[in-house]
Every structure is written in C-alpha cells, then in structure tokens.
C-alpha positions as CSV (number, residue, x, y, z in Angstrom):
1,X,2.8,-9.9,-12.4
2,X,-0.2,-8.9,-14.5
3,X,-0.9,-5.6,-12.2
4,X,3.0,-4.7,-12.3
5,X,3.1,-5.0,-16.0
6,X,-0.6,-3.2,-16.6
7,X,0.7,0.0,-14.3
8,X,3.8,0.3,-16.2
9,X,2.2,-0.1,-19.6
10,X,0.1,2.9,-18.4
11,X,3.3,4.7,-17.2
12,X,4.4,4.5,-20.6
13,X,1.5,5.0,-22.6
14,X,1.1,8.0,-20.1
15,X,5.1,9.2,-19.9
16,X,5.6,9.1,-23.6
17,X,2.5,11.9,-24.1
18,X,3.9,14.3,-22.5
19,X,7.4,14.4,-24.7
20,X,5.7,14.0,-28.3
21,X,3.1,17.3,-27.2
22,X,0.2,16.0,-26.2
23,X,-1.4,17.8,-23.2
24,X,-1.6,16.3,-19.8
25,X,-2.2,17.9,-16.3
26,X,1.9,17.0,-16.2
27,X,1.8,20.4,-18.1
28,X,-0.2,21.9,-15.5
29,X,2.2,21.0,-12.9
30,X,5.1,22.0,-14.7
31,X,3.9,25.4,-15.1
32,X,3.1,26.0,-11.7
33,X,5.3,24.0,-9.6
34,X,8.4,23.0,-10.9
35,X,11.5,25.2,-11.5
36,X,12.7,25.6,-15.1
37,X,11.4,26.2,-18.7
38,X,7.9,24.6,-18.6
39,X,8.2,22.9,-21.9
40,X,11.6,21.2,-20.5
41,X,10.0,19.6,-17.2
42,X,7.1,18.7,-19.0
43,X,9.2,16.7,-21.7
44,X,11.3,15.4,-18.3
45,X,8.6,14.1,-16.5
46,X,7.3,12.3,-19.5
47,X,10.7,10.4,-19.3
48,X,10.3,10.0,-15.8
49,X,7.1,8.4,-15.8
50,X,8.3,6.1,-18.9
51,X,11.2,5.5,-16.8
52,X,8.9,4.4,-13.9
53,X,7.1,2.2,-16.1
54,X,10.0,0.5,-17.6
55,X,11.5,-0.2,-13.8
56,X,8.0,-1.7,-13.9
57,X,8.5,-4.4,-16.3
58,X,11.8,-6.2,-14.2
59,X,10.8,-7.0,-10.9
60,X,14.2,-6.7,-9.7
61,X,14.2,-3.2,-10.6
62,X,10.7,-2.2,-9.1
63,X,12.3,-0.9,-5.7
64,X,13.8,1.6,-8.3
65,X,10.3,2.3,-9.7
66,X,8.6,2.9,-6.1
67,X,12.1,5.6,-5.7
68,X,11.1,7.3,-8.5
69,X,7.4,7.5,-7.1
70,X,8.3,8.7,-4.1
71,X,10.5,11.9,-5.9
72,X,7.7,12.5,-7.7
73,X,4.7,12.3,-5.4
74,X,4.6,15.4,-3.7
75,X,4.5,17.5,-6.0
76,X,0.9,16.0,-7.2
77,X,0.0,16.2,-4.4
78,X,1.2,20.2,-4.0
79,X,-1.0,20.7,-6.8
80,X,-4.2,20.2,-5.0
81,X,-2.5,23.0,-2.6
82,X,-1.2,25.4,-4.8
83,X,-3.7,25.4,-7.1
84,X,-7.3,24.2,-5.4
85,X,-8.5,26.5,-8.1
86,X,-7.3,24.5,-11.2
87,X,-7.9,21.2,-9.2
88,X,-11.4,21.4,-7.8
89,X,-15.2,22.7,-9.2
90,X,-16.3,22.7,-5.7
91,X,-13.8,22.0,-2.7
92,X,-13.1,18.8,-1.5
93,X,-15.0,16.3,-3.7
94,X,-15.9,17.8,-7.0
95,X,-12.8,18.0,-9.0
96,X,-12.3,19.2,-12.6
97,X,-11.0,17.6,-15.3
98,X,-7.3,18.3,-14.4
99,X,-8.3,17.2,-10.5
100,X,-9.1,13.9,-11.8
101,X,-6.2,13.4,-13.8
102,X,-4.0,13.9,-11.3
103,X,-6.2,11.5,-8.5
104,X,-5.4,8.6,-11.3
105,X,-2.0,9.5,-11.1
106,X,-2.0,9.4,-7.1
107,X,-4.2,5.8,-7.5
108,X,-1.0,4.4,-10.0
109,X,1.4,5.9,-7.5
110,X,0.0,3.9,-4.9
111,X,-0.6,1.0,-6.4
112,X,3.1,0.7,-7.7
113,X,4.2,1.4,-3.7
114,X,1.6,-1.7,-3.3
115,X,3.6,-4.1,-6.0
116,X,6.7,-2.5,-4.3
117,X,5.7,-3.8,-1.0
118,X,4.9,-7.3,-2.7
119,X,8.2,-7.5,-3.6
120,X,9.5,-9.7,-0.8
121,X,6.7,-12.3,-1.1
122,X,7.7,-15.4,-3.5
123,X,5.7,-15.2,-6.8
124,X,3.4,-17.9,-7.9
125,X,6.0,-19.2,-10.5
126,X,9.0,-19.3,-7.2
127,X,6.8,-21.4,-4.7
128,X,7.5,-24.7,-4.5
129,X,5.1,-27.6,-3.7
C-alpha cells in the first residue's frame, strides 16, 4: 500500500505541473509527438497523469490506473525514437536532462504495471491467521 500510494502521490505532484505552467519533458513530447495545439496536450496530459495517480489511491481502481499507463507508454517511449537528439548527450547511455526525465517516467510506469500485477494477491490487512 505504501508503494501504490507513494507512485500516485508522484503522479500528482508530477500531473498537476504540467496544467499550472511549469515545464516538464511532457512539453517536449507534446510538441513533437502528439497531434493538437501543444499547450492543450500538455495541460491534458497533466490531467492524465493526476488521473493516474488518483486511480492510484483506491485499489479497486488501480487496473484503471495500469489502462491509463498502457495509453500512455508509447509515446515515451517514441520520444527516445523521434527525437534521440533531444533525449540523449551520447547514444545509448548518456542521456540529457529531458532523457532522464522521461526514464523516471518509464520507471513509475512500470512500477504501477508492478502494483497492477499485485492486485490479485490478498493484502497484509485481508489475510487471515
């Protein structure tokens, strides 16, 4: 419970940047990747991630967290393709600023499919002795 409610604290934190104008490699993707007026998809994926992080917080609702991963992951990971430039100082290891940002989004992405996948285990509080 403490890593599902840590990651979606960070998806908050992290989502509701992007809406009140703070800059985020979100803004680097949505000037490069995503279809529509880059100042609207940045302000949308802020939601989204918020929205991830809230799904986050009710473990009934987590499955609809790891959906909303899913939607989202490729295009981080099209960033590293589209835009090695942007993404890396020196191809594959030495990544800029902007690279690094978007491998800790890839390491919250996965470990929210890892909570996801915990989600048919008991928790500590539902096993009986």
């Amino acid at each position: 419970m403490l890593h599902r409610f840590s990651i979606a604290i960070l998806f908050i934190w992290f989502g509701l940047l992007k809406p009140f104008g703070h800059e985020t490699t979100t803004t680097l993707i949505a000037h490069t990747i995503y279809f529509g007026d880059p100042e609207t998809m940045v302000k949308i994926l802020g939601w989204w991630e918020v929205s991830i992080g809230l799904t986050l917080m009710v473990r009934k609702l987590v499955r609809i967290a790891f959906a909303l991963i899913v939607i989202r992951l490729p295009f981080i990971l099209l960033a590293f393709i589209l835009m090695p430039d942007v993404c890396y100082v020196h191809f594959p290891f030495a990544l800029t600023l902007e690279g690094q940002y978007l491998i800790k989004d890839l390491t919250l992405f996965a470990a929210t499919i890892a909570i996801a996948g915990m989600l048919d285990k008991p928790s500590s509080s539902e096993v009986r002795h």
